[in-house]
mmCIF file as Biopython writes it, N, C-alpha, C and O atoms, coordinates in Angstrom:
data_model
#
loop_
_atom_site.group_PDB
_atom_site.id
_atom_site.type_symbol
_atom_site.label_atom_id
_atom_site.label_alt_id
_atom_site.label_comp_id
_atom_site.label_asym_id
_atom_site.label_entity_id
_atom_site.label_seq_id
_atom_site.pdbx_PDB_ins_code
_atom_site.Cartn_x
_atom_site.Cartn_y
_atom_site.Cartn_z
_atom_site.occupancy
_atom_site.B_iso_or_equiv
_atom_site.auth_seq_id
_atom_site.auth_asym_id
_atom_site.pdbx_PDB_model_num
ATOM 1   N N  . UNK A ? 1  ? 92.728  89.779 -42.869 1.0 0.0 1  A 1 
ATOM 2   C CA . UNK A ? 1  ? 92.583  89.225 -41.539 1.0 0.0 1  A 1 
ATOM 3   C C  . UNK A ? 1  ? 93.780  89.617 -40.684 1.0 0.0 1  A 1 
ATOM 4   O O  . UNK A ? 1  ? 94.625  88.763 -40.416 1.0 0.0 1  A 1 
ATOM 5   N N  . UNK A ? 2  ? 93.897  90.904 -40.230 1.0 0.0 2  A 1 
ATOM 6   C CA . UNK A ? 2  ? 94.592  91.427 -39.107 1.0 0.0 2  A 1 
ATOM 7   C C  . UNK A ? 2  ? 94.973  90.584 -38.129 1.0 0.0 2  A 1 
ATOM 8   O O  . UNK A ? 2  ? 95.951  89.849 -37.998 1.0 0.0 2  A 1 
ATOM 9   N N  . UNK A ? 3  ? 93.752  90.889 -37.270 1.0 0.0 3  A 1 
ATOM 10  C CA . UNK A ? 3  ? 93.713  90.152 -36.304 1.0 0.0 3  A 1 
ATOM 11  C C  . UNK A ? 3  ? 93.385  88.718 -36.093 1.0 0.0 3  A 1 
ATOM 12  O O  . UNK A ? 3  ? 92.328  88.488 -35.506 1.0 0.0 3  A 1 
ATOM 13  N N  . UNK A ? 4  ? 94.145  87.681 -36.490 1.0 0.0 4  A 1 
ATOM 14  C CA . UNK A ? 4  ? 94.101  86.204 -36.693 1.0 0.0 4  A 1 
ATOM 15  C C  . UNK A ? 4  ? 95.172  85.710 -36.862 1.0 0.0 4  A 1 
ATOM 16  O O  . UNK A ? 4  ? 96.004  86.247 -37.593 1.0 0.0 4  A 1 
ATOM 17  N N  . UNK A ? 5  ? 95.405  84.530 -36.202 1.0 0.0 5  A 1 
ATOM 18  C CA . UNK A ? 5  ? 96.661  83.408 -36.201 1.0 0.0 5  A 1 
ATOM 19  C C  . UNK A ? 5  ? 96.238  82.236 -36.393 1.0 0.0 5  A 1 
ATOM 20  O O  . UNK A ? 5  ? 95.334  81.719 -35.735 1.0 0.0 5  A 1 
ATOM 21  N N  . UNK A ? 6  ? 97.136  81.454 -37.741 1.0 0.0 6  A 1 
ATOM 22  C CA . UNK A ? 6  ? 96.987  80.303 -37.699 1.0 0.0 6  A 1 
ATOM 23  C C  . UNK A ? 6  ? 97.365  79.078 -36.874 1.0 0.0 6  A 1 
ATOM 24  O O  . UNK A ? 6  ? 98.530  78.686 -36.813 1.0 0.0 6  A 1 
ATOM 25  N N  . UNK A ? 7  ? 96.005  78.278 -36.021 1.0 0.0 7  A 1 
ATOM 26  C CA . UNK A ? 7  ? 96.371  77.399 -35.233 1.0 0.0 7  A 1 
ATOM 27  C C  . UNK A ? 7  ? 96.326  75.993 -35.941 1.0 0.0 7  A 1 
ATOM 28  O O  . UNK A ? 7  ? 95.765  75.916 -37.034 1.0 0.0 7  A 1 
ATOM 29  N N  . UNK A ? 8  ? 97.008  74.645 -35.246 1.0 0.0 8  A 1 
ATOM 30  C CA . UNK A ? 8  ? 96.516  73.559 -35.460 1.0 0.0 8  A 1 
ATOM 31  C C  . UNK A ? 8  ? 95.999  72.807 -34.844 1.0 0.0 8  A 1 
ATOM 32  O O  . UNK A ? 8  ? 96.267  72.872 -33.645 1.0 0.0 8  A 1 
ATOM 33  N N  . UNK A ? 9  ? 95.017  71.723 -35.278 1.0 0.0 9  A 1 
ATOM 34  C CA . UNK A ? 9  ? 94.210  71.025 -34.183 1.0 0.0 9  A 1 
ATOM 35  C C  . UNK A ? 9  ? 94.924  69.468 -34.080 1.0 0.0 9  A 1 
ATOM 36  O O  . UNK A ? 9  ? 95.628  69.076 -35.011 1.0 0.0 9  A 1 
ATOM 37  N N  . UNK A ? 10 ? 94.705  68.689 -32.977 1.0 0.0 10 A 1 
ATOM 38  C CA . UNK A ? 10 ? 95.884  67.869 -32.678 1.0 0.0 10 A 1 
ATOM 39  C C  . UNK A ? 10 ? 94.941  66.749 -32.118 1.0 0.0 10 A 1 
ATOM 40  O O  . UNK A ? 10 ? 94.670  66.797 -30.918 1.0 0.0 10 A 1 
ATOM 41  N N  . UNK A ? 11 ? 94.350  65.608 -32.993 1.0 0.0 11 A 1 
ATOM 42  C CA . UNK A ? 11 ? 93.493  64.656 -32.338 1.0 0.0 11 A 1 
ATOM 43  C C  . UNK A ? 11 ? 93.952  63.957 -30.251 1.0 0.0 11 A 1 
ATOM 44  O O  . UNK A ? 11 ? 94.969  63.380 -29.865 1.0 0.0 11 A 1 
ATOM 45  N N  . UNK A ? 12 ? 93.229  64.197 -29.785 1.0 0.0 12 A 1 
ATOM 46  C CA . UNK A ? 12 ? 93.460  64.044 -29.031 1.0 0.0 12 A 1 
ATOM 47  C C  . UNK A ? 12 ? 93.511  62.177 -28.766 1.0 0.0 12 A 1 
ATOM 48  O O  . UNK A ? 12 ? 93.746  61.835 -27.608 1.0 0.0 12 A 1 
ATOM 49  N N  . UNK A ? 13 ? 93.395  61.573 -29.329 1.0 0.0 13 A 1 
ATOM 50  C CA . UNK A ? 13 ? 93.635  60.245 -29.369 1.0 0.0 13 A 1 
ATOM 51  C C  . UNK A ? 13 ? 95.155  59.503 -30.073 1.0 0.0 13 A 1 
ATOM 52  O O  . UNK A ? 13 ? 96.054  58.849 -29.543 1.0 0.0 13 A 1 
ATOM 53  N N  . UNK A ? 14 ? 95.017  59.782 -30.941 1.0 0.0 14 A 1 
ATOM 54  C CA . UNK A ? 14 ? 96.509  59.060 -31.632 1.0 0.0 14 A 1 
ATOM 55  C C  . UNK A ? 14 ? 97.600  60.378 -31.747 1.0 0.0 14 A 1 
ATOM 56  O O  . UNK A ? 14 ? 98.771  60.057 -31.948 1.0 0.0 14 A 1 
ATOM 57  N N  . UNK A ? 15 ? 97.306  61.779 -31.637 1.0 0.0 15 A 1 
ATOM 58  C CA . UNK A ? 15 ? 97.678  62.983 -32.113 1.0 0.0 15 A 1 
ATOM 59  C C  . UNK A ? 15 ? 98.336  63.476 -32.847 1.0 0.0 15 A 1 
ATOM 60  O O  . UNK A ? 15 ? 99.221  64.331 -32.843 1.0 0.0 15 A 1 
ATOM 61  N N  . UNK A ? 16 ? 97.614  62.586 -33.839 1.0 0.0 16 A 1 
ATOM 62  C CA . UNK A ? 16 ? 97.910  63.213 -35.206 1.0 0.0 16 A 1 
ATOM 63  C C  . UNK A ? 16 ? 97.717  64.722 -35.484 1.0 0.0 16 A 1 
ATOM 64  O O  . UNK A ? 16 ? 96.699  65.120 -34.919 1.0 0.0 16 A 1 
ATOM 65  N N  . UNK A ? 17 ? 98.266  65.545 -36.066 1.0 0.0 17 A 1 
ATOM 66  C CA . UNK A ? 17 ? 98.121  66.553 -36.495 1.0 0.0 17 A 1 
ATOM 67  C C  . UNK A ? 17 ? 97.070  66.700 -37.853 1.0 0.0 17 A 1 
ATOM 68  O O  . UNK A ? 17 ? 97.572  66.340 -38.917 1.0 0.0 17 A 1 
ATOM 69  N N  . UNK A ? 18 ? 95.798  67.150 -37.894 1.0 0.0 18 A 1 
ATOM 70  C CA . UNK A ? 18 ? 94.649  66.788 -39.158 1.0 0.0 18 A 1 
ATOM 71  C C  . UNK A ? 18 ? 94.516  68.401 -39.796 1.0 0.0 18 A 1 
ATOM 72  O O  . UNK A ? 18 ? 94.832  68.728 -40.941 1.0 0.0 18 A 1 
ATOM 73  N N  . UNK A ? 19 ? 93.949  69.321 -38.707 1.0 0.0 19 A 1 
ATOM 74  C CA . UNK A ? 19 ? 93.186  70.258 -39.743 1.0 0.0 19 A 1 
ATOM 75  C C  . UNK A ? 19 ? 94.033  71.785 -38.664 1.0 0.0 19 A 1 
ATOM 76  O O  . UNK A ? 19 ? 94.449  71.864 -37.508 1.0 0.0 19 A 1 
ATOM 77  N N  . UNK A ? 20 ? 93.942  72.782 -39.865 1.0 0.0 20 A 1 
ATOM 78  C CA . UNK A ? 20 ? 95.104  74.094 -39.541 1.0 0.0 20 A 1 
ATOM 79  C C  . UNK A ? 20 ? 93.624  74.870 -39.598 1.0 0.0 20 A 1 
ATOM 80  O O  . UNK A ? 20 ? 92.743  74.336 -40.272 1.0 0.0 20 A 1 
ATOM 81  N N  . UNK A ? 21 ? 93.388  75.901 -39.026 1.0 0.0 21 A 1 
ATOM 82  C CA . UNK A ? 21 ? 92.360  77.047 -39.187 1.0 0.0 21 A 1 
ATOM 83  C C  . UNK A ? 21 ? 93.012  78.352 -38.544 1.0 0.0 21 A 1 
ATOM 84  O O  . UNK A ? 21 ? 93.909  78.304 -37.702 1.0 0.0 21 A 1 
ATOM 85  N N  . UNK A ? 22 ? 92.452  79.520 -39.044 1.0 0.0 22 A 1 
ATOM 86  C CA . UNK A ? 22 ? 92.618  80.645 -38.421 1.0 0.0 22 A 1 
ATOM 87  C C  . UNK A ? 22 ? 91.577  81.164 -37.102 1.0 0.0 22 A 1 
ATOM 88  O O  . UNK A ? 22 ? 90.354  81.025 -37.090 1.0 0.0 22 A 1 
ATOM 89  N N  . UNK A ? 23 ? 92.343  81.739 -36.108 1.0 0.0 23 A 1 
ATOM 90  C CA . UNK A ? 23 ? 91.282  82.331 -35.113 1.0 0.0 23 A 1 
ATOM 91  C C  . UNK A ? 23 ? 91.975  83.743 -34.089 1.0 0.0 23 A 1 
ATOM 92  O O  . UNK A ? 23 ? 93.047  84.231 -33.734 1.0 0.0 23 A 1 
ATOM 93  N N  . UNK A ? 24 ? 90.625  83.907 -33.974 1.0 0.0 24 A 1 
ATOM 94  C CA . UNK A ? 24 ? 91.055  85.666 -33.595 1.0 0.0 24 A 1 
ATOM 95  C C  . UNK A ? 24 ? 91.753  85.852 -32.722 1.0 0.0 24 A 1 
ATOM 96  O O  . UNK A ? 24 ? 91.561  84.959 -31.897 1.0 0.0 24 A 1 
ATOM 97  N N  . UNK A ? 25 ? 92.872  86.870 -32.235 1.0 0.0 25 A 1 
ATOM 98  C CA . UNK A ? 25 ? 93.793  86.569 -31.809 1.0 0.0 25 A 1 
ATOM 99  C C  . UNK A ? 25 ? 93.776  87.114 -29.999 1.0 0.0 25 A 1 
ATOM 100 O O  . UNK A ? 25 ? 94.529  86.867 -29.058 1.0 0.0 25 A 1 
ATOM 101 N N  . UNK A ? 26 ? 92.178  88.172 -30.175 1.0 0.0 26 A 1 
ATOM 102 C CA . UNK A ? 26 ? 91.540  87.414 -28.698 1.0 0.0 26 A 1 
ATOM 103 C C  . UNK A ? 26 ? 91.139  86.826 -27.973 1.0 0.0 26 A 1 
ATOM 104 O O  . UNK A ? 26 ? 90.827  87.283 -26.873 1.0 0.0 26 A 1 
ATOM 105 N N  . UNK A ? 27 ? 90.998  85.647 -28.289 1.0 0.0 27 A 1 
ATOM 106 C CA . UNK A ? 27 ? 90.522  84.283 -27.975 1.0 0.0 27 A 1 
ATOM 107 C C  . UNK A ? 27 ? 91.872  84.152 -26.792 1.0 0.0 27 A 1 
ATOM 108 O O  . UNK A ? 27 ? 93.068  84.273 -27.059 1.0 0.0 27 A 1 
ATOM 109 N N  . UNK A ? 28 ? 91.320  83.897 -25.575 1.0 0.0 28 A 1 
ATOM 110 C CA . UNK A ? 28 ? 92.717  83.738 -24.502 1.0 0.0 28 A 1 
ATOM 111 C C  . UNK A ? 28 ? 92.469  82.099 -24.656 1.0 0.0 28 A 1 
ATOM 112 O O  . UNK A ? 28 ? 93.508  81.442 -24.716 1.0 0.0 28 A 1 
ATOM 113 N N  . UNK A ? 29 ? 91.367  81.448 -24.720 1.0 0.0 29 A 1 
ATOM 114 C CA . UNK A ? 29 ? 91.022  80.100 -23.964 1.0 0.0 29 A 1 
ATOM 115 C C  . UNK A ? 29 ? 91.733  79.003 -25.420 1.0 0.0 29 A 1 
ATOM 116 O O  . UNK A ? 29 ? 91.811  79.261 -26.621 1.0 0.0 29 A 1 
ATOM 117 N N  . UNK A ? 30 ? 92.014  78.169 -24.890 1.0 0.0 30 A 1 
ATOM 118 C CA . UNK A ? 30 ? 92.232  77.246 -26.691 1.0 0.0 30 A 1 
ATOM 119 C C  . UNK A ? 30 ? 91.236  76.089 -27.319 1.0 0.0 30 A 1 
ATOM 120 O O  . UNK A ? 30 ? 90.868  75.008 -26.861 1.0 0.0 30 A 1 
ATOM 121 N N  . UNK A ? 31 ? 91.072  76.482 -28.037 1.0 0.0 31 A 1 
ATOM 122 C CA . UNK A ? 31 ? 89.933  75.804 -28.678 1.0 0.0 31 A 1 
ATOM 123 C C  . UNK A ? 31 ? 89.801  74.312 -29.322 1.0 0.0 31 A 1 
ATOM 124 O O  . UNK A ? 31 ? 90.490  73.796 -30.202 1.0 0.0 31 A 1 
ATOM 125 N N  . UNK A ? 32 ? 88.628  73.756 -28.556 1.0 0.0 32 A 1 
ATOM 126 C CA . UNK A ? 32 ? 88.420  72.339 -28.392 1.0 0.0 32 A 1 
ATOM 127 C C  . UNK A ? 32 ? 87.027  72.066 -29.716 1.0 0.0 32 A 1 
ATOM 128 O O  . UNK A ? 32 ? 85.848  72.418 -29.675 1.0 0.0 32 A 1 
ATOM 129 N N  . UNK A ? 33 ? 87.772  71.333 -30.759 1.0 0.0 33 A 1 
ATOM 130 C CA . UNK A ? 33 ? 86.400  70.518 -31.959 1.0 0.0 33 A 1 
ATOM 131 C C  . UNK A ? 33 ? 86.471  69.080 -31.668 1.0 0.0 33 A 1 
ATOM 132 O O  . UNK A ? 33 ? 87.508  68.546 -31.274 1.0 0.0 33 A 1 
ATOM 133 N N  . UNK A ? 34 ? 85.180  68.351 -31.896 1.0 0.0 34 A 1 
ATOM 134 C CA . UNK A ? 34 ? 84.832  67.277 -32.160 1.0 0.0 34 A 1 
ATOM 135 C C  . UNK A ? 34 ? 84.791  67.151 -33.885 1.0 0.0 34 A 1 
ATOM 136 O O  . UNK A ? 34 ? 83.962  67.581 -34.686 1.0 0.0 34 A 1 
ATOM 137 N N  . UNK A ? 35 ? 86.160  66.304 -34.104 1.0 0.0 35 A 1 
ATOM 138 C CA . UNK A ? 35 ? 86.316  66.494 -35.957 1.0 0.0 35 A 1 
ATOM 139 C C  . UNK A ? 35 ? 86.394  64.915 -36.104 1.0 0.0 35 A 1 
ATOM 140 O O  . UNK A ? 35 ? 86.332  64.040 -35.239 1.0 0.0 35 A 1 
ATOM 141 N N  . UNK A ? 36 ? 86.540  64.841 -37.386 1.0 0.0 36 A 1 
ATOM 142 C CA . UNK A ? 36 ? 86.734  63.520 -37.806 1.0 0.0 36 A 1 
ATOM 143 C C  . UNK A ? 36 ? 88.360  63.461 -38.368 1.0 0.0 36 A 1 
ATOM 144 O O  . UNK A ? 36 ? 88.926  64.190 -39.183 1.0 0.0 36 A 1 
ATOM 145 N N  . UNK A ? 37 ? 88.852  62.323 -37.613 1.0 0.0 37 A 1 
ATOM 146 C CA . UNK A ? 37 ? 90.550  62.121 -37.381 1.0 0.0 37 A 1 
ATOM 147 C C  . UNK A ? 37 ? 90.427  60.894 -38.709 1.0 0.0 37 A 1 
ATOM 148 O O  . UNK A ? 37 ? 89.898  59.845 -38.340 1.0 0.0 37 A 1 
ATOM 149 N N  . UNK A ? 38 ? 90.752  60.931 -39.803 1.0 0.0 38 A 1 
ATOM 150 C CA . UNK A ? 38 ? 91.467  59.541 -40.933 1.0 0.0 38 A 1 
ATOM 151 C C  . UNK A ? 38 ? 92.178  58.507 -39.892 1.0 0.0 38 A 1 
ATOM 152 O O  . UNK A ? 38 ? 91.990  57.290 -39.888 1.0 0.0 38 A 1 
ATOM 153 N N  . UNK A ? 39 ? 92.981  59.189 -39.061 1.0 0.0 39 A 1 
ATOM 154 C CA . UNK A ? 39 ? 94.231  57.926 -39.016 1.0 0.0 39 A 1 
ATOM 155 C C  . UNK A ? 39 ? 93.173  56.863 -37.916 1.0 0.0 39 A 1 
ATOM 156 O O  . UNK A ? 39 ? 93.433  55.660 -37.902 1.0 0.0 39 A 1 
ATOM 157 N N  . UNK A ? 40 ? 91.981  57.411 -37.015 1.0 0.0 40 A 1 
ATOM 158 C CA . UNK A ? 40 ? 91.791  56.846 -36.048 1.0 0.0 40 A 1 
ATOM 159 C C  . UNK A ? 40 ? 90.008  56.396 -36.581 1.0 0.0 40 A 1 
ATOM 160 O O  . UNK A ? 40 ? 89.325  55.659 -35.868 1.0 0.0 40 A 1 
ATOM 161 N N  . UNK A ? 41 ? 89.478  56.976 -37.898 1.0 0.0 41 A 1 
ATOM 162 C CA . UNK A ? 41 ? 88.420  56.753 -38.692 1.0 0.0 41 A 1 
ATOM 163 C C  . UNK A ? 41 ? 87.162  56.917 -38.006 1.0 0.0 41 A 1 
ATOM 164 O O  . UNK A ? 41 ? 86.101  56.533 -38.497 1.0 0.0 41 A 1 
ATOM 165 N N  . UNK A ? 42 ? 87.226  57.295 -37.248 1.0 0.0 42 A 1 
ATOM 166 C CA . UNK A ? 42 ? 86.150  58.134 -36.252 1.0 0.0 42 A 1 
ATOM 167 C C  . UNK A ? 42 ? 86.138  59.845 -35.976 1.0 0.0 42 A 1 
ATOM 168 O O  . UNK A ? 42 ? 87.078  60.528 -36.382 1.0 0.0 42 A 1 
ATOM 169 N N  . UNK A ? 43 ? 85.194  60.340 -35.381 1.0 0.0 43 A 1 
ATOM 170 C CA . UNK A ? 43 ? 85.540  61.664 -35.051 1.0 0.0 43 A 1 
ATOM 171 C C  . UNK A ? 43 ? 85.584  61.458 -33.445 1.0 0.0 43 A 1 
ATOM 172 O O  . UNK A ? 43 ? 84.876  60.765 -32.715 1.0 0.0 43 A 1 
ATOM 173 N N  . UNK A ? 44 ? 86.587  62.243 -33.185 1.0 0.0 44 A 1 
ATOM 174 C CA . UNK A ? 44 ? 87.581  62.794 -31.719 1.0 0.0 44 A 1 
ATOM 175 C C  . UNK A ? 44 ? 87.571  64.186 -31.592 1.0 0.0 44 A 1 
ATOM 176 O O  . UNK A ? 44 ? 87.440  65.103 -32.404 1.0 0.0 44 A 1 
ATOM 177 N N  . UNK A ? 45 ? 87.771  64.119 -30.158 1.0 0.0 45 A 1 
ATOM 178 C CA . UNK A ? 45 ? 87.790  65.597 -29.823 1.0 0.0 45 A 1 
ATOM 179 C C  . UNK A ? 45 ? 89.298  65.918 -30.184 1.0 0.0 45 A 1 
ATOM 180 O O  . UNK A ? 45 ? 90.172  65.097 -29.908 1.0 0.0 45 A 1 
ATOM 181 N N  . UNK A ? 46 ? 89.595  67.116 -30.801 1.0 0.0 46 A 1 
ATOM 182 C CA . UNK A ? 46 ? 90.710  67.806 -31.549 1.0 0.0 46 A 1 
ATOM 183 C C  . UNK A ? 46 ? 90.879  69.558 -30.336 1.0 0.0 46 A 1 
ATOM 184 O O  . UNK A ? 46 ? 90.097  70.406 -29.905 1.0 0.0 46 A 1 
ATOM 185 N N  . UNK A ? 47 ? 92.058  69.340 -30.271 1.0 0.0 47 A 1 
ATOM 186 C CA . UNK A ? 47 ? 92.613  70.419 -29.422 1.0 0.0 47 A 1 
ATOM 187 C C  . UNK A ? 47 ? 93.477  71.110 -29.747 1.0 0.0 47 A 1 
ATOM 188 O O  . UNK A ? 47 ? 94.463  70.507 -30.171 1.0 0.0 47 A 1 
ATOM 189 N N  . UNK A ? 48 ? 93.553  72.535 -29.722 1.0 0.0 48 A 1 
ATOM 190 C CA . UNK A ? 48 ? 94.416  73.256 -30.515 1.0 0.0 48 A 1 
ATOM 191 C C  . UNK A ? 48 ? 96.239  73.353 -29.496 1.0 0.0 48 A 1 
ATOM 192 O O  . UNK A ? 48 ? 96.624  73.461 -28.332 1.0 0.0 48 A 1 
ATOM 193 N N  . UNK A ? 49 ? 96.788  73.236 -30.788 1.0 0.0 49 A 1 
ATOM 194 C CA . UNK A ? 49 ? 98.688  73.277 -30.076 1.0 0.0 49 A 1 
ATOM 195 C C  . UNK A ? 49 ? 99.466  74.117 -30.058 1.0 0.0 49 A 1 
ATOM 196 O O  . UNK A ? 49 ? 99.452  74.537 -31.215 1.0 0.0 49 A 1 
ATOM 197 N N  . UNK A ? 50 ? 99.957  74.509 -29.676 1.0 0.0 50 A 1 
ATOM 198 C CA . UNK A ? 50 ? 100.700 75.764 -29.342 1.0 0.0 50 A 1 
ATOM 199 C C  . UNK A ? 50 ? 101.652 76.028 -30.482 1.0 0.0 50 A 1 
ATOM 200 O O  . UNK A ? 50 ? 102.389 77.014 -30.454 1.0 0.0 50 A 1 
#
């Protein structure tokens, strides 16, 4: 995987730091999941951090 950087996703509610993934490293925009957060026991929208 050349072209890929590992990002992390950052609950947007309590912002906790939960889940790390790789993504291509043309992607200009930053990438927004609806995941399931432990600390907040629901799923939240998760936003990637610089």
């Amino acid at each position: 995987m050349k072209d890929s950087k590992k990002v992390i996703l950052t609950c947007s509610v309590c912002l906790s730091r939960n889940y790390s993934l790789s993504k291509s490293k043309n992607k200009a925009d930053r990438l927004q999941l609806k995941k399931y957060c432990p600390r907040c026991n629901q799923y939240t929208l998760h936003k990637e951090t610089k």
